[in-house]
C-alpha atoms as a printed R data frame, in Angstrom:
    type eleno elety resid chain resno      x        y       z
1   ATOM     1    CA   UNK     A     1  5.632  -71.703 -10.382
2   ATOM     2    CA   UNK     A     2  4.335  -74.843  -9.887
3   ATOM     3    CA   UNK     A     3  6.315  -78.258  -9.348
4   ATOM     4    CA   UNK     A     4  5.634  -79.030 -13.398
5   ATOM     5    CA   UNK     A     5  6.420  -75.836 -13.980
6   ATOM     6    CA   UNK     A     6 10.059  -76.348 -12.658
7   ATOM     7    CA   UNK     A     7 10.892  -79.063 -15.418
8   ATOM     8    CA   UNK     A     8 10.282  -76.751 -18.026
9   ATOM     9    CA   UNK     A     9 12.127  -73.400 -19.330
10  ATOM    10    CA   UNK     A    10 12.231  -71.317 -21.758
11  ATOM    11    CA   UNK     A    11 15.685  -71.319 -21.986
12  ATOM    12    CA   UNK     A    12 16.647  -72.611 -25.278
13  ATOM    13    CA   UNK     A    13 18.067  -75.911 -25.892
14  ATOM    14    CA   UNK     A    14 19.151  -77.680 -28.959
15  ATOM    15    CA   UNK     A    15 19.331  -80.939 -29.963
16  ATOM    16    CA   UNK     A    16 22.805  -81.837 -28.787
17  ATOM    17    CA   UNK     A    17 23.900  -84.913 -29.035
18  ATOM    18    CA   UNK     A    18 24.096  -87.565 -25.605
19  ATOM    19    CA   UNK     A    19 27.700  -87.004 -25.320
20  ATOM    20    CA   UNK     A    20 28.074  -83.189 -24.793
21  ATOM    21    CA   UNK     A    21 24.878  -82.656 -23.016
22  ATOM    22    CA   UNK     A    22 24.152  -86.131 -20.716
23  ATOM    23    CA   UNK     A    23 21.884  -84.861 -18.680
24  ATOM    24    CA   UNK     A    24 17.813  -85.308 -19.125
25  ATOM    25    CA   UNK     A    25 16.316  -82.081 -20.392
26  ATOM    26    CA   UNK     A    26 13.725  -81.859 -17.815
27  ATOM    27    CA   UNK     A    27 16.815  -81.726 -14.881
28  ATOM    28    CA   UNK     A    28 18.675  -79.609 -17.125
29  ATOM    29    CA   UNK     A    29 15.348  -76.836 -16.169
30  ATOM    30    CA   UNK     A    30 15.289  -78.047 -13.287
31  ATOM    31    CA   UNK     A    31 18.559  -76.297 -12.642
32  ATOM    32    CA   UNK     A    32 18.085  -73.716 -14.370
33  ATOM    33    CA   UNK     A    33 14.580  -72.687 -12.274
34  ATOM    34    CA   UNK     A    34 16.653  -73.008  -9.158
35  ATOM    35    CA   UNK     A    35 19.868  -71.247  -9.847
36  ATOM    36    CA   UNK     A    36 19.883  -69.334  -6.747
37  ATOM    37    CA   UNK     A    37 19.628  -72.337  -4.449
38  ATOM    38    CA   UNK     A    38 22.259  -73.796  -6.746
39  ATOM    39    CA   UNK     A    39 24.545  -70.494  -6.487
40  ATOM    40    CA   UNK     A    40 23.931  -70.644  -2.844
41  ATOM    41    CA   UNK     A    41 24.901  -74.423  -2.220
42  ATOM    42    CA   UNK     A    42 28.128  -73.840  -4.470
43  ATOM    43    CA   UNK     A    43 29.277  -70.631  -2.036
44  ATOM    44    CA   UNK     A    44 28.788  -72.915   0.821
45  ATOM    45    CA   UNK     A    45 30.736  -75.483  -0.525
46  ATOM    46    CA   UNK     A    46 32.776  -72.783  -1.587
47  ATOM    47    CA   UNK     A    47 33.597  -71.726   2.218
48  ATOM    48    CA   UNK     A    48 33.526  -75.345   3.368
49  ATOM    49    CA   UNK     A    49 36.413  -75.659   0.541
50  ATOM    50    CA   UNK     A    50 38.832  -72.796   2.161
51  ATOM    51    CA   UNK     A    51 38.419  -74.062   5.386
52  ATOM    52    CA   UNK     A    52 39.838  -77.789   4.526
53  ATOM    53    CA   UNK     A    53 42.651  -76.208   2.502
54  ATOM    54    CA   UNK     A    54 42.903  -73.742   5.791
55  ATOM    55    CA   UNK     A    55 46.268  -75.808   6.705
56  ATOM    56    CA   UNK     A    56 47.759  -76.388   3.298
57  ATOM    57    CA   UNK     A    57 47.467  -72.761   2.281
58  ATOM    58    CA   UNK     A    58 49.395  -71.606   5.619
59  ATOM    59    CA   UNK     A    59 52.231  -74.018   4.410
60  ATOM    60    CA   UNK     A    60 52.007  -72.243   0.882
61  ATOM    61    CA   UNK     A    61 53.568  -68.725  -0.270
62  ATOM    62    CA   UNK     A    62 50.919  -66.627  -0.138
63  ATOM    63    CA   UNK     A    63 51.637  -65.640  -3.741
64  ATOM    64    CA   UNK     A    64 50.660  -69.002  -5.008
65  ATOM    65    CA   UNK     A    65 47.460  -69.261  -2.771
66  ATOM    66    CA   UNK     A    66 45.468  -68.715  -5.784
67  ATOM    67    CA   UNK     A    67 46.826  -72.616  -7.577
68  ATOM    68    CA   UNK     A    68 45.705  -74.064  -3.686
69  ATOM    69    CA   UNK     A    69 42.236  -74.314  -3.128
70  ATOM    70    CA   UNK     A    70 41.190  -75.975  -6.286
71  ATOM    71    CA   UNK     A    71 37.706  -77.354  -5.971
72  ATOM    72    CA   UNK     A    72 36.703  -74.388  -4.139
73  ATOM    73    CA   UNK     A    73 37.251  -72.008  -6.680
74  ATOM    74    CA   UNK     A    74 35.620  -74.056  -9.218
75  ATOM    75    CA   UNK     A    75 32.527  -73.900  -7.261
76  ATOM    76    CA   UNK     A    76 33.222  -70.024  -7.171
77  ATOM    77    CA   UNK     A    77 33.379  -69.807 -10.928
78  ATOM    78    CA   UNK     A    78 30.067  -71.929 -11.382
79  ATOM    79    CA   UNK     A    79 28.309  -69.841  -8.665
80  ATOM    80    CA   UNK     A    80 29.518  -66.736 -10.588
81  ATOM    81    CA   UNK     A    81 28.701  -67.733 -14.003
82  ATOM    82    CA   UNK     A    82 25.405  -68.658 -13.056
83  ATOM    83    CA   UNK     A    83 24.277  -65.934 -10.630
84  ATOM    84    CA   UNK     A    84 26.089  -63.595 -13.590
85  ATOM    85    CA   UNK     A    85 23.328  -64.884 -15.985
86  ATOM    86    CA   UNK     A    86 20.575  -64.595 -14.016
87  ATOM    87    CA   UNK     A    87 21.428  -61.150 -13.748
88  ATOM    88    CA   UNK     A    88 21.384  -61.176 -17.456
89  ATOM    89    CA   UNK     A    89 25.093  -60.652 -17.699
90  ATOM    90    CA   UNK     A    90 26.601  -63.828 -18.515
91  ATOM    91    CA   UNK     A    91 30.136  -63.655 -18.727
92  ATOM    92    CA   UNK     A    92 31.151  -66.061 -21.609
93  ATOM    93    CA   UNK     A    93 35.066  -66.314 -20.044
94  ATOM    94    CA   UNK     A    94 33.342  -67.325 -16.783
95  ATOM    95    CA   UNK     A    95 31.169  -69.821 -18.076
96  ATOM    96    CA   UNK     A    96 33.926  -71.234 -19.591
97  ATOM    97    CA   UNK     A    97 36.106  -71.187 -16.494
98  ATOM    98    CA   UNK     A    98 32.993  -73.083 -14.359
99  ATOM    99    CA   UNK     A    99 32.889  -75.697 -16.733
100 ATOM   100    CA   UNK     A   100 36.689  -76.610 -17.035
101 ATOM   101    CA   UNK     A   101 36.700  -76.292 -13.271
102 ATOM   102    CA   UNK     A   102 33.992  -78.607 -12.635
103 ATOM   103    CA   UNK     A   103 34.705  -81.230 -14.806
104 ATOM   104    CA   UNK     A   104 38.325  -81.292 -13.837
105 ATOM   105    CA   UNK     A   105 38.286  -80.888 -10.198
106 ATOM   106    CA   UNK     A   106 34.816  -82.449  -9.720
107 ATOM   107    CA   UNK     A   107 36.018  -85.533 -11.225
108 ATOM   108    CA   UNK     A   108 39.319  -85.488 -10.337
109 ATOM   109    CA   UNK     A   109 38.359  -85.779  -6.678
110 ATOM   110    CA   UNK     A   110 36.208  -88.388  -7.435
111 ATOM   111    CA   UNK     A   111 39.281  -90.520  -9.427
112 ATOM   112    CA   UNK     A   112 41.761  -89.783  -6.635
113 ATOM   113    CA   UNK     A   113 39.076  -91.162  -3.723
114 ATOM   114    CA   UNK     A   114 38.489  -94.472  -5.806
115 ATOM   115    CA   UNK     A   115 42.085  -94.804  -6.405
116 ATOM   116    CA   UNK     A   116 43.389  -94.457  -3.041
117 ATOM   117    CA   UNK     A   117 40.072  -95.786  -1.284
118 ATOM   118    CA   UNK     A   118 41.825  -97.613   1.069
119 ATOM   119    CA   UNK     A   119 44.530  -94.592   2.109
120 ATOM   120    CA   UNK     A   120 41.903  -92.024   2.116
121 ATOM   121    CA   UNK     A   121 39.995  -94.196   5.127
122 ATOM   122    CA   UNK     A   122 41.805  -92.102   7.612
123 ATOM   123    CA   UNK     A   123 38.909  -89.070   6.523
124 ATOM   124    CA   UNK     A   124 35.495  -91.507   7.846
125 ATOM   125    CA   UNK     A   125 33.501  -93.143   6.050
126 ATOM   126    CA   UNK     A   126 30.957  -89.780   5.921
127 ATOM   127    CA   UNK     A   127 33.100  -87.346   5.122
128 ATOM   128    CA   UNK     A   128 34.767  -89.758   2.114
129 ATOM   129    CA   UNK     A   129 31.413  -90.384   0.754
130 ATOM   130    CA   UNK     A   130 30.525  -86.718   0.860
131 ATOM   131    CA   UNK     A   131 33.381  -85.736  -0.944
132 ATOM   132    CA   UNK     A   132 32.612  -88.595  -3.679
133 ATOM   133    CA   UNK     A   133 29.096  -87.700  -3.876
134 ATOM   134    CA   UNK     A   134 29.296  -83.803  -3.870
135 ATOM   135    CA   UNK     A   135 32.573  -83.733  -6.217
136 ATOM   136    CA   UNK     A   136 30.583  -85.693  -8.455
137 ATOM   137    CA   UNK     A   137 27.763  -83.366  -8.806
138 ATOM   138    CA   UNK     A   138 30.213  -80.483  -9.903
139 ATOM   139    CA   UNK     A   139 30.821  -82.654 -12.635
140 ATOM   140    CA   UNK     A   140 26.897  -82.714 -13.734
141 ATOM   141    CA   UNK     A   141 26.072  -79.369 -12.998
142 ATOM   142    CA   UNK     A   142 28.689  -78.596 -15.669
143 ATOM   143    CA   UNK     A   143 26.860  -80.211 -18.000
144 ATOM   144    CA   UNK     A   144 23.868  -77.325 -17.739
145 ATOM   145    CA   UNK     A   145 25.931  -74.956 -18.978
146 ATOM   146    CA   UNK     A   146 25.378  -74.996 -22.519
147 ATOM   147    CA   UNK     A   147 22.109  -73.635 -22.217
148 ATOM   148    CA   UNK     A   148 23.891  -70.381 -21.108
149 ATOM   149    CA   UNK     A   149 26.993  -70.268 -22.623
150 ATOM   150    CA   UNK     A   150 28.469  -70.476 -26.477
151 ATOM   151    CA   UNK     A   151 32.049  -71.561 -25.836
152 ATOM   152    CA   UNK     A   152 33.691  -69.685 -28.240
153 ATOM   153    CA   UNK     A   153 37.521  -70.158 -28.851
154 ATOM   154    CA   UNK     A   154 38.387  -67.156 -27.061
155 ATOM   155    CA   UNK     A   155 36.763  -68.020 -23.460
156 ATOM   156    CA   UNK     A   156 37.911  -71.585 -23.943
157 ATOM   157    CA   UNK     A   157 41.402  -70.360 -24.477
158 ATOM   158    CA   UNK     A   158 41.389  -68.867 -21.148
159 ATOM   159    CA   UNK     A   159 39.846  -71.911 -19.743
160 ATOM   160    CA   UNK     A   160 42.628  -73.242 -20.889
161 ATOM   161    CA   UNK     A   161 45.631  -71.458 -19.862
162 ATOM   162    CA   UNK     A   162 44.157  -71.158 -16.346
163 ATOM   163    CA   UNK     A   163 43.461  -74.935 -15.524
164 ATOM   164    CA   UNK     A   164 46.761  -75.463 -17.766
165 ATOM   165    CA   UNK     A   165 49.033  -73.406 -15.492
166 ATOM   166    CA   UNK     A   166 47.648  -74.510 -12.552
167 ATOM   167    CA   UNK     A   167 48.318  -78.330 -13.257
168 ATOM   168    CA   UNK     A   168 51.598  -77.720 -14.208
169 ATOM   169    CA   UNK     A   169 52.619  -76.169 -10.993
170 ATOM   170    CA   UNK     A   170 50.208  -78.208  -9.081
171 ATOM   171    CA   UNK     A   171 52.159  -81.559 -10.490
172 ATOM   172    CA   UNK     A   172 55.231  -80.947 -12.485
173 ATOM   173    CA   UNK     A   173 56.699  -76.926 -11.540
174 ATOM   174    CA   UNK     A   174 56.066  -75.609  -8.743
175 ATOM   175    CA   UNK     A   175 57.096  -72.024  -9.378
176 ATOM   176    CA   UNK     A   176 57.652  -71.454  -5.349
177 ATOM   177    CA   UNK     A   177 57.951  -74.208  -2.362
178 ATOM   178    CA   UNK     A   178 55.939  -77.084  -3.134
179 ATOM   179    CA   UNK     A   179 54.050  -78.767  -5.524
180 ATOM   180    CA   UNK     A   180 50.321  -77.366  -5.158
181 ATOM   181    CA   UNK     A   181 48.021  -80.713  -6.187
182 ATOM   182    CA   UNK     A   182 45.789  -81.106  -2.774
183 ATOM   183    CA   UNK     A   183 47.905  -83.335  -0.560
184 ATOM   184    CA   UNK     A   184 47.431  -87.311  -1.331
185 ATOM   185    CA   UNK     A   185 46.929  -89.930   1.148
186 ATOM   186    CA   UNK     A   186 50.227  -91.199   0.395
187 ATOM   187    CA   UNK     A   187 53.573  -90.765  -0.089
188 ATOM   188    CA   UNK     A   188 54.098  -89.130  -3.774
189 ATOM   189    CA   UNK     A   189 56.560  -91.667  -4.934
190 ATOM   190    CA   UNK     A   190 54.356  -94.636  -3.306
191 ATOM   191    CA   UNK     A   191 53.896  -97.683  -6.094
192 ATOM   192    CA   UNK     A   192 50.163  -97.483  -7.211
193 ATOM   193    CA   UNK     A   193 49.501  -99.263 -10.451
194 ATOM   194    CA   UNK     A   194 50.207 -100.092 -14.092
195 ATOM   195    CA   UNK     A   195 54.104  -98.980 -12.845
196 ATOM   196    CA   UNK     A   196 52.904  -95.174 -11.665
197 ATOM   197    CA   UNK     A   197 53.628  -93.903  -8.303
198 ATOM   198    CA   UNK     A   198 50.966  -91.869  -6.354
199 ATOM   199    CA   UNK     A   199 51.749  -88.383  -7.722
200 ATOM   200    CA   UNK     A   200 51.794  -89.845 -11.205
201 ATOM   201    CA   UNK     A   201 48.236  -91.159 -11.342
202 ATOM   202    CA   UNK     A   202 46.729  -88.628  -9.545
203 ATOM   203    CA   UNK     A   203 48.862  -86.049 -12.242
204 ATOM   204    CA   UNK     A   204 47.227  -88.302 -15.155
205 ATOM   205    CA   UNK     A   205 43.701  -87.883 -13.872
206 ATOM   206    CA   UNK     A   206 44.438  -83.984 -13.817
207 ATOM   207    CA   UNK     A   207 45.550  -84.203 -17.201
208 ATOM   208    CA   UNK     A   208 43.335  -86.402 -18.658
209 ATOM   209    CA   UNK     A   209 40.262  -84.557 -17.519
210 ATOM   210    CA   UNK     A   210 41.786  -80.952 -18.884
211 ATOM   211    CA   UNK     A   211 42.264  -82.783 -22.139
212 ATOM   212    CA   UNK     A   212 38.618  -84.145 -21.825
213 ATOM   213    CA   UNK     A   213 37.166  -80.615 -20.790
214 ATOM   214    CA   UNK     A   214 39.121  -78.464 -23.712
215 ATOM   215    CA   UNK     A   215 37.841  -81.044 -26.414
216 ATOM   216    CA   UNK     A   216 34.059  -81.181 -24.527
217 ATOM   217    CA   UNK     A   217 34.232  -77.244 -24.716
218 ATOM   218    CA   UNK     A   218 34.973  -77.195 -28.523
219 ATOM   219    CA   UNK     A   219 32.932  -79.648 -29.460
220 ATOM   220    CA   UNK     A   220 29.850  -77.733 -27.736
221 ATOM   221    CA   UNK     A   221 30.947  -75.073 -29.789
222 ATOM   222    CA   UNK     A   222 30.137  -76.743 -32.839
223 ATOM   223    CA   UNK     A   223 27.268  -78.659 -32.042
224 ATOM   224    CA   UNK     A   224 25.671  -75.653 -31.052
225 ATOM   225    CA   UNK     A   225 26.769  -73.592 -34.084
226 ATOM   226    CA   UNK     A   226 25.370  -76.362 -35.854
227 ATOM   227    CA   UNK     A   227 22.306  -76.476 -34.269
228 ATOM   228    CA   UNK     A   228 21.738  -72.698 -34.747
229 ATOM   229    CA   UNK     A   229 22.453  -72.731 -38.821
230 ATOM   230    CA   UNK     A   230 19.662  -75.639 -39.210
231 ATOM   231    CA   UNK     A   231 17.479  -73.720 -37.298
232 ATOM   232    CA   UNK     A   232 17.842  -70.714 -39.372
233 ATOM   233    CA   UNK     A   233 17.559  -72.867 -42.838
């Protein structure tokens, strides 16, 4: 394939509104031509991602490892779903899972870093950028999965109930030990702003983006349902 060749696929794509599907067509292929390097830089970041948890999990029950190592099981799911649809067996549950992870975790990183910028200076300058920059793109490489996936009700619902029960105990009920958010900067009952303390606006971001990703999901759902019945009249 030629470098032209990479901005183009065959894959189809409707025409979805800005607001569901932000990204440029042509990087949209892009991605799509190079899912394996893709899959590959999500394991790595994957087993980059167990590593920094490495001393939080050995502090948690090993029973709730699983609600621990958030980002890096997002970037499991996406590396799944894709290489799982290259193999031409997308899993529609999976898909689902990679996108809620992503968008959640991806940019819940990114709101916790701006909103303790100052506390998080301890990490380097590097290594805080990186995690900025590369939590960021798990957001937008969420955003190429509706040209593999159809959303429907059933894999969003357990898109749902997995990112749902793991913000609960990772903010409000822990189950067992400790609450299981990744560990702040700061103390948890620290003064931040607009009258929160530290665990409550990282717990809103959490929330807010697993609102945002449910009603993203759905609303795929129907654009492309919508976009398949005026293609067919």
């Amino acid at each position: 394939m030629d470098v032209d060749g990479l901005f183009e696929s065959d894959v189809p794509r409707g025409s979805l509104p800005r607001y569901v599907a932000p990204l440029p067509e042509s990087l949209e292929n892009l991605a799509l031509n190079l899912v394996w390097p893709i899959v590959a830089i999500n394991l790595l970041g994957t087993a980059f991602g167990f590593y920094y948890y490495g001393w939080q999990l050995s502090a948690t029950p090993v029973e709730m490892w699983v609600f621990v190592p958030d980002s890096p099981v997002a970037t499991l799911f996406i590396a799944l779903a894709l290489a799982s649809w290259k193999l031409g067996r997308p899993q529609q549950w999976l898909i689902a899972l990679a996108f809620f992870g992503n968008v959640v975790l991806g940019g819940w990183t990114v709101w916790v870093h701006l909103a303790f910028y100052e506390q998080f200076g301890y990490l380097g300058e590097p290594m805080r950028q990186f995690l900025i920059w590369s939590h960021a793109a798990m957001v937008l490489q969420a955003f190429v999965l509706h040209r593999i996936g159809s959303f429907r009700p059933g894999a969003v619902g357990v898109a749902t109930l997995w990112y749902g029960v793991d913000t609960v105990v990772d903010y409000f009920v822990p189950i067992r030990g400790d609450l299981h958010h990744t560990v702040l900067p700061t103390a948890r009952d620290e003064p931040a702003f607009l009258g929160a303390d530290a665990l409550g606006v990282a717990a809103a971001g959490a929330v807010a983006l697993l609102v945002a990703s449910v009603y993203l999901s759905l609303l795929t759902r129907i654009e492309l349902r919508e976009n398949a019945h005026s293609g067919a009249s």
